[in-house]
C-alpha positions in Angstrom: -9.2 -17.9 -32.5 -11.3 -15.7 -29.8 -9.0 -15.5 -26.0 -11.5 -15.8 -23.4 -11.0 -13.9 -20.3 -12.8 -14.8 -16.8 -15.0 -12.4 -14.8 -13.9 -10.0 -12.6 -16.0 -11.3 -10.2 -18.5 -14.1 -9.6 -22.1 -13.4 -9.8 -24.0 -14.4 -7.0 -27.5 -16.0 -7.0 -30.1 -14.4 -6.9 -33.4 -15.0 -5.0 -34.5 -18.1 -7.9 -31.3 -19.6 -7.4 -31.7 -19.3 -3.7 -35.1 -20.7 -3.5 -34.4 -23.9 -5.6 -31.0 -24.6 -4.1 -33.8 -24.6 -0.6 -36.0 -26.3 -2.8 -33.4 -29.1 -3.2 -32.3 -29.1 0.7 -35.8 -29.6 1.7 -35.9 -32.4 -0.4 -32.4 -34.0 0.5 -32.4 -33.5 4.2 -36.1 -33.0 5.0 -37.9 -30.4 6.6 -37.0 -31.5 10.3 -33.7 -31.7 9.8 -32.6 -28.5 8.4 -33.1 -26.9 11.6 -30.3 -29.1 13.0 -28.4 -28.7 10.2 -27.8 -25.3 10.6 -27.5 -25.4 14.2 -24.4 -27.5 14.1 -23.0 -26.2 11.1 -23.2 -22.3 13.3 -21.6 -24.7 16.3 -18.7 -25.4 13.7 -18.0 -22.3 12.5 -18.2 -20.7 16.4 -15.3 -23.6 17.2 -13.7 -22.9 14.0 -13.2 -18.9 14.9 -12.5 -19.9 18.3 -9.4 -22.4 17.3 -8.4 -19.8 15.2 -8.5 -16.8 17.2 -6.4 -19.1 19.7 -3.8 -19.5 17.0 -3.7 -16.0 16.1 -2.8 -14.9 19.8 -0.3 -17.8 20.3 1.4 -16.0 17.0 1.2 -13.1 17.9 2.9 -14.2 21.5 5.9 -16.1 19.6 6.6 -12.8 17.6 6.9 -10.7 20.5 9.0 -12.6 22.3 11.7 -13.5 19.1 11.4 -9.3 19.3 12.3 -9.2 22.8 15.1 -12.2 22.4 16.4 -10.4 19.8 16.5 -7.1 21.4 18.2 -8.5 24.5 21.2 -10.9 22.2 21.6 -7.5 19.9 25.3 -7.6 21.5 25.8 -11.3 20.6 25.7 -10.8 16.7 28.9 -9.0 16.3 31.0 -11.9 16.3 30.9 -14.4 13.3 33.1 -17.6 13.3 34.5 -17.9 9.7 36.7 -20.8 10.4 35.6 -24.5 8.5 34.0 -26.7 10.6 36.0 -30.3 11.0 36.2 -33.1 13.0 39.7 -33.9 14.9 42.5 -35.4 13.5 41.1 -34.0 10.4 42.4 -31.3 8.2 41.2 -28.5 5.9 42.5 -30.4 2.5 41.1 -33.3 3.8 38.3 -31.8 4.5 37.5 -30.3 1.4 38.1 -34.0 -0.7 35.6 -35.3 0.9 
């Protein structure tokens, strides 16, 4: 039994491939309205980068102030409560049954 393995990369087409996948687009969309086509589809991908670049900064804005709030509350995380948590009138046996 022969193990097939998958490329290392994908081949990309080449310029017959290109010219009758624009073949086939000329005949789906029509000469007119490829133009338009890629005129919106640019429009996307500008709002796209946009939306993301906007998202990037806001990240990068939340890191640097959970930097700053955790240089500033460095003092604040030497004390640790180890005792159980429980609700009054309640004690640690019964606690633990339940």
């Amino acid at each position: 039994m022969a193990i097939e393995t998958a490329p290392l990369f994908v081949p990309t087409p080449g310029a017959p491939e290109l010219l009758i996948i624009l073949f086939v687009a000329i005949l789906l969309f029509g000469a007119n309205k490829i133009p338009k086509l890629a005129r919106s589809t640019g429009e996307a991908m500008g709002e796209f980068q946009k939306g993301r670049e906007k998202v990037e900064t806001e990240l990068e804005e939340m890191r640097e102030s959970d930097f700053k709030e955790e240089i500033e509350n460095e003092d604040d995380d030497d004390f640790v409560d180890t005792e159980p948590v429980t609700e009054e009138g309640e004690t640690e046996t019964e606690t633990e049954t339940n």
